[in-house]
N, C-alpha and C positions, 0 to 999 in steps of 0.2 A: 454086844456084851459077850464078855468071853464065857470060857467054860469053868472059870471061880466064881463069875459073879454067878450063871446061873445055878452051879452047885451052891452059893450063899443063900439062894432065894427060893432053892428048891422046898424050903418049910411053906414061904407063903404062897405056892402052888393051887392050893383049895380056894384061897383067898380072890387069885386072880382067874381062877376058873368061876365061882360064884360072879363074878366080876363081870365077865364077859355074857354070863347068861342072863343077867338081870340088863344089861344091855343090850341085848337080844330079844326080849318080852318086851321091856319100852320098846324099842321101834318096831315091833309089831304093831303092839297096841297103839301106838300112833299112825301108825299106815292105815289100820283098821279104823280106828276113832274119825279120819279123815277122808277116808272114803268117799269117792262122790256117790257110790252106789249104795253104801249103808248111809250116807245121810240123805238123798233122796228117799229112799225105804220109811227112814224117819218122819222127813216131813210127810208123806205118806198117812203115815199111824197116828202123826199129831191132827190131819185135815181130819181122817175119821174119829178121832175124838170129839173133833168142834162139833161135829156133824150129827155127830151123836150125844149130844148137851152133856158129855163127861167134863168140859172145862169149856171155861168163859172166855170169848172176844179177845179181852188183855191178856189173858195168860197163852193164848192161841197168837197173839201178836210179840210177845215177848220170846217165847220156847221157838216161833217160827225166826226172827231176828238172828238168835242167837244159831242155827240149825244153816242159814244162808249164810251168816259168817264162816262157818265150821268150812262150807261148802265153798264158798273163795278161797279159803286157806289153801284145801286141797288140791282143786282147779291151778291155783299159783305154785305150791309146789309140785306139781305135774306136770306142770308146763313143758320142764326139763328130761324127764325121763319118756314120754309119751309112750308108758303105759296104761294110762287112767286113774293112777294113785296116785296116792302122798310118800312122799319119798321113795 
């Protein structure tokens, strides 16, 4: 892009600055949400609930399902980077 279009564009500047920061917090917050180390931590906090009669069998078998999926997700998309994370 030349230096008309960017002087054309230079209004929506905030726009694509916002832009790029909200871009930015999502793939954190999915790096973080994917974590193997904060969903191990989880299932963790979930086993001491069962253990501590806060929540029932099903709902310990369901939160754990969903917690092991979260945790392939991650494992899979880390495969590539072999940092330990999600993306």
């Amino acid at each position: 892009m030349g230096l008309v279009g960017e002087i054309l564009l230079l209004p929506f500047a905030p726009v694509r600055g916002s832009a790029w920061v909200m871009r930015q917090v999502l793939s954190e917050a999915e790096r973080i949400y994917y974590d193997p180390a904060t969903v191990r931590a989880e299932l963790a906090r979930l086993e001491d609930q069962l253990e501590a009669g806060e929540i029932s069998e099903e709902e310990f078998d369901r939160r754990e399902d969903e917690l092991l999926d979260r945790l392939e997700t991650g494992m899979r998309g880390s495969a590539g980077t072999g940092n330990g994370t999600a993306r």
